[in-house]
N, C-alpha and C positions, 0 to 999 in steps of 0.2 A: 450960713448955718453955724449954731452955737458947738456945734460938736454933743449936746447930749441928746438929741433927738435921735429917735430906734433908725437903723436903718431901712428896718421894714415896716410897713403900718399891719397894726394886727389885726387878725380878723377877728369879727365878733362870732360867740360860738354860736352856731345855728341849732334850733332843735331837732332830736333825731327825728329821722323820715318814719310814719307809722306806717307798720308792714301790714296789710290785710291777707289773713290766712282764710280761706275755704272752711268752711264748718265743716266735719264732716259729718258722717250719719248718724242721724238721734235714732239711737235704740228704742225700743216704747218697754218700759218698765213690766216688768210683768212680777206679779206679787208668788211668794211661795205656799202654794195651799197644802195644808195638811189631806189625805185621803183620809177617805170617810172608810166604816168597817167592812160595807158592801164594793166598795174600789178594791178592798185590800183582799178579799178572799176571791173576787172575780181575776184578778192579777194571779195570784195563788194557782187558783183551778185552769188558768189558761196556760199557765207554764206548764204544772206536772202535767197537763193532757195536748202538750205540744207537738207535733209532730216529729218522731224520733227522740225527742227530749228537748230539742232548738228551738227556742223563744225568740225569734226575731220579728223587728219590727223597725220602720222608716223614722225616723225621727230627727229636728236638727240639733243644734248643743246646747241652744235656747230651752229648746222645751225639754228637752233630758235633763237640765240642769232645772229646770223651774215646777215639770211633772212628776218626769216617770224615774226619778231618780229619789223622791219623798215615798212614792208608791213602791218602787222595790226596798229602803230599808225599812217601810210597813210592814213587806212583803217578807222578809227575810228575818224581821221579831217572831211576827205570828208563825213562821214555818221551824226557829226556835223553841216555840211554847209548846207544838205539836207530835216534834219530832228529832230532839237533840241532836242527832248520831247524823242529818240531813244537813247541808249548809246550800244556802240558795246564793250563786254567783252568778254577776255580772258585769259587761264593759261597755264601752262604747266607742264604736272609729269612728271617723270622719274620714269622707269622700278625699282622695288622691289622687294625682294625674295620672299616675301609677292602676290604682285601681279600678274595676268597672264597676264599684258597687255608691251607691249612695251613703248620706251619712246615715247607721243605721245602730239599733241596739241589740246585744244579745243574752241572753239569760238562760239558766238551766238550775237544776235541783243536783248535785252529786252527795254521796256517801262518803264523809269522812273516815278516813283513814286511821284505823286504830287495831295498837301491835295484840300479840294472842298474848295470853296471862304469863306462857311462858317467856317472853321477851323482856315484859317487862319486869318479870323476877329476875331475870339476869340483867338487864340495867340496872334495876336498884341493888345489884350483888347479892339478893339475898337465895343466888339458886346457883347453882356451878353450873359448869358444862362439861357434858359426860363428853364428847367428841364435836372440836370445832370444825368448820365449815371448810369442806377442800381449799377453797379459794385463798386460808390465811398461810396455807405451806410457801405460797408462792411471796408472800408478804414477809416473811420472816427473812427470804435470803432476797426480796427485791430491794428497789431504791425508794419506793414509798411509804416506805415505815420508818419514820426517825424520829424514834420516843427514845426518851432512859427506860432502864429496868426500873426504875418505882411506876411509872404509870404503863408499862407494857400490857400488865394484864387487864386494866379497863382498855387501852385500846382494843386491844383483842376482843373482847366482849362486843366495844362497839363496832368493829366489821362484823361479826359474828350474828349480829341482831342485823346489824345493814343488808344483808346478802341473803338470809333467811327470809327476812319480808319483802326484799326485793322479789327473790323468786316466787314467794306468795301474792307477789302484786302480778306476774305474769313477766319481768322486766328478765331479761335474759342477764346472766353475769358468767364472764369467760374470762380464761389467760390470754396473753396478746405473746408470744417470745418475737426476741427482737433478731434479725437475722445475726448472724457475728462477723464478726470484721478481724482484719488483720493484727490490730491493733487492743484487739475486745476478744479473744477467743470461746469465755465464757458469759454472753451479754445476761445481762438481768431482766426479764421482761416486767410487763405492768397488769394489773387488773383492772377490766374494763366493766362498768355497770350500764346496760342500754349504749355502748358505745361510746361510755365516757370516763378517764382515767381515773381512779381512786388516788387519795393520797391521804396519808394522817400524817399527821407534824404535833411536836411539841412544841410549844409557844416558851422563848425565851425572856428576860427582864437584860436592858442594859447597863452596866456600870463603869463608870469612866474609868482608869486607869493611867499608872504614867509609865511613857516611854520606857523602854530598857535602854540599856546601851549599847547593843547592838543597833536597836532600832534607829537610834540619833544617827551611828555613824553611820546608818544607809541611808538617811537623810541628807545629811550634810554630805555625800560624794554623789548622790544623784540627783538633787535637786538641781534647778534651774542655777537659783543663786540662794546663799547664804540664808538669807535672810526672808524666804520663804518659811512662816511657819508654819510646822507640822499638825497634821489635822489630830482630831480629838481621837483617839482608839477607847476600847472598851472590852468588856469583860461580858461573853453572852452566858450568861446561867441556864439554865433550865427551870421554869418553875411552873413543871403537872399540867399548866393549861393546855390541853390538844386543839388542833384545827383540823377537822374533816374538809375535805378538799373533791370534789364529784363535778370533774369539767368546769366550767367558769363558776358552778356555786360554792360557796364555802360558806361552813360554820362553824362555833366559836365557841372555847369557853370564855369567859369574862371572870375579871376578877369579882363581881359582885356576885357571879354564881358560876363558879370553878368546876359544877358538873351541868354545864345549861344543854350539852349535845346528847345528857340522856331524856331532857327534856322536847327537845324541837328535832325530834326524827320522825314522829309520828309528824309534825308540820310541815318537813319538809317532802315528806311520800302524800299531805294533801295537795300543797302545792304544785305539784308534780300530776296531780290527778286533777286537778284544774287546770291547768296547762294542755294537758291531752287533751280533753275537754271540747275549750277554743277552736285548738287545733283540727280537731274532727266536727266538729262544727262548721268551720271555713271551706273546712273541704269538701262537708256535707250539703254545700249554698253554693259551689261551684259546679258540685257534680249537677244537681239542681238546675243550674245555671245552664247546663254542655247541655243536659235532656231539655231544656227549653227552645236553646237555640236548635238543637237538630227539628225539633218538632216543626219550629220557624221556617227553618232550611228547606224541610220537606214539602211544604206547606207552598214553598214560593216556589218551589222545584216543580210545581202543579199545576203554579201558575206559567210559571215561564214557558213550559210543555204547551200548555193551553195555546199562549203566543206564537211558539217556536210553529204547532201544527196549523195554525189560523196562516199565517205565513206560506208555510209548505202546501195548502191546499190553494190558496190564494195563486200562487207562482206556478202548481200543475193547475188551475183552469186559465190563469192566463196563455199558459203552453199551447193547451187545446185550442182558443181562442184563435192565437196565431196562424196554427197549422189549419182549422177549418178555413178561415181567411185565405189563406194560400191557395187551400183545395179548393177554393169557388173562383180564385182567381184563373186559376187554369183550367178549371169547367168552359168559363166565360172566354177566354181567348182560344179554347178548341172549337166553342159554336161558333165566334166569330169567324174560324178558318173555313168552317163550313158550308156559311153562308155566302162566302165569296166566293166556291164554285171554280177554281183555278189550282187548284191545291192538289196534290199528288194524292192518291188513294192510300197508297201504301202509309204514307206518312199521316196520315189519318188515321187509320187504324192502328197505326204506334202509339200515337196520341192517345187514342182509348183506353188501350192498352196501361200505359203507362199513367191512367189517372184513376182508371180500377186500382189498379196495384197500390197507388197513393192516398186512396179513399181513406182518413181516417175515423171517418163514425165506426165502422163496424168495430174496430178498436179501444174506443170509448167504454174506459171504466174509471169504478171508483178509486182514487189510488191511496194507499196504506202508507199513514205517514208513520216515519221514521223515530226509536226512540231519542228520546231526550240525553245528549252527551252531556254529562253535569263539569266535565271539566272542560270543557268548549265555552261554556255559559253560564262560568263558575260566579264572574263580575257580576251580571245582572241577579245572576239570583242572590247572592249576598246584598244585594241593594234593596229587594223585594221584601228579604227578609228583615231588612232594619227598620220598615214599614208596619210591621205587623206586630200585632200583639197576639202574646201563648196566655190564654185564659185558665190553662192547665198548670200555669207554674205556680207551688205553691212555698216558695222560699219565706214567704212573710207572714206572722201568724196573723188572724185575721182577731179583732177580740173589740168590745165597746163596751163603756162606761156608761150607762144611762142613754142621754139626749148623742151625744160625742159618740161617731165612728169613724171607723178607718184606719188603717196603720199607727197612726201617730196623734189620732184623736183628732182630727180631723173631717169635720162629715162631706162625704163625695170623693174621697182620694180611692184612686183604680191600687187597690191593692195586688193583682195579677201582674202588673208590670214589671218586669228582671232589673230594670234600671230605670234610671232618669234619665239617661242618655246615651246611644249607643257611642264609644270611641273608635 
């Protein structure tokens, strides 16, 4: 060897291996149709004349997104044209392992929310207040009032409006005192609206600042080392903007509109009444649900009975069966004893004796079966019952478009059924 040849031979680079991936599932495109005028008022009139108010219906997120999601904001212009002060809302969930409901949609018509003439003169300041609302005595010496005195008197105003319509809405609003403590002998309590704390805050601006000298030399003796440097400090101002604070929601003023919480209070008492809404809706499709299943329950509770006594009469004539069996058995070996002629008399007539006495025909009746123990039998009948369908349930609104029926627009889907599947 010359000495300059590789000591390894190189490899040639080989092309990469092609990976074949699985397709997965082709969707089938489905186009966005506008509804026609006749869709849109038939939608309309099925809602307001829903049962209780609850518009629900079966549907997956395919066709809520490609139908009935075009149909409700149809639905929800025209019921603008008709009736301002009406706002038509809806959602839609999907099925969860959690849940026992299918994917399904829900809708209703509510009344928005709008303050009395007097509120809103005293949000726009242009009306005083002859006497505020008990609830602010407790805000003046609590811990959730931290305004300056320039914007005190709007906040004032805005609890004063907040706690007036509250109590106009039916929402209950109370003090909460805090127990005191060793340390606290005079605690500050809080006000609660529906259960949830109040807080107003003025909104500050920050501005840097430099160290004092104080500050350096508490720096430089407690820091780590030296040459750790000191974080940025700053200067909090105050500048008028409030924050309304009501449990996890908060609202704001903004520097583009410095009075926006006299504007979205009336939005957030809608919001508030769409929320309950849902809320009694879900639970109006549950209760729905419990009266379905018992009906179910009962229903197999009928059946199981049916079984339980077919059983119990089945088992007293087999009884009978045995024991006439037995009774001819010993008919048949006392004539034999008879006939053989060698047999004690006396013991003969015991024998008689003792097969009268045992005779049970004369005995022979119908016998009265037993009621049904539902917690003895609790397993089958819940198994019965997941067999069955309640024709009576009526959780899903029933509604058709022309040619198209059924829950979800569909023609032939069992709208009676509670579920797609019992879990």
């Amino acid at each position: 060897m010359a000495g300059t040849e590789p000591l390894r031979k190189s490899r040639k680079k080989e092309a990469p291996a092609t990976i074949v991936r699985p397709a997965g599932p082709v969707i089938p495109y489905r186009p966005r149709v506008a509804p026609t005028d006749a869709e849109t008022v038939t939608l309309l009139d099925a809602i307001t004349n829903a049962p209780s108010g609850y518009f629900r219906i079966k549907c997956s997120k395919d066709t809520y997104e490609s139908e009935w999601e075009l149909r409700l904001k149809a639905a929800e212009r025209a019921l603008a044209q008709k009736d301002p002060t009406k706002r038509l809302v809806y959602t839609w969930t999907d099925s969860s392992y959690l849940s026992k409901w299918p994917p399904h949609l829900m809708a209703g018509i509510i009344e928005e929310v709008h303050f009395t003439e007097t509120s809103q003169a005293i949000l726009a300041g242009t009306r005083k207040i002859g006497k505020y609302h008990p609830m602010l005595s407790y805000f003046e010496k609590g811990k959730n009032f931290r305004v300056s005195k320039d914007v005190a008197s709007r906040a004032k105003r805005l609890l004063h409006v907040l706690f007036v319509e509250a109590e106009r809405e039916g929402w209950t609003v109370e003090h909460k005192a805090e127990s005191p403590r060793s340390w606290q002998p005079n605690p500050r309590g809080e006000v609660r609206l529906n259960c949830h704390e109040v807080k107003i805050i003025e909104q500050y601006d920050k501005f840097e600042r430099e160290p004092t000298k104080k500050e350096i030399a508490d720096h430089n003796r407690y820091s780590w080392t030296k040459d750790e440097p000191m974080k940025k400090l700053y200067n909090r101002v105050p500048n008028g903007r409030l924050s309304l604070e009501i449990g996890y929601s908060k609202l704001n003023d903004t520097k583009r509109s410095p009075t926006r919480l006299d504007d979205v209070l009336e939005g957030y008492f809608t919001q508030q009444r769409i929320g309950t809404f849902f809320s009694r809706a879900r639970s109006d499709l549950d209760e729905l649900y419990r009266q379905s299943y018992q009906r179910r329950v009962d229903r197999a509770a009928l059946i199981v009975g049916k079984r339980v006594t077919e059983r119990f009469e089945l088992g007293e004539l087999s009884r009978h069966a045995e024991e006439f069996a037995r009774y001819q058995r010993l008919v048949g070996f006392v004539s034999e004893l008879e006939g053989v002629g060698q047999v004690d008399p006396d013991y003969l007539a015991w024998c008689q004796a003792v097969i009268e006495r045992e005779d049970p025909v004369p005995n022979l009746a119908i016998p009265t079966p037993p009621e049904l123990d539902r917690s003895k039998h609790r397993e089958e009948i819940e198994a019965v019952a997941r067999t069955l369908n309640d024709v009576e349930f009526s959780g899903w609104t029933p509604i058709s478009f022309g040619e198209q029926q059924g829950s979800d627009g569909v023609e032939g889907e069992d709208t009676n059924s509670p579920v797609l599947s019992d879990r």
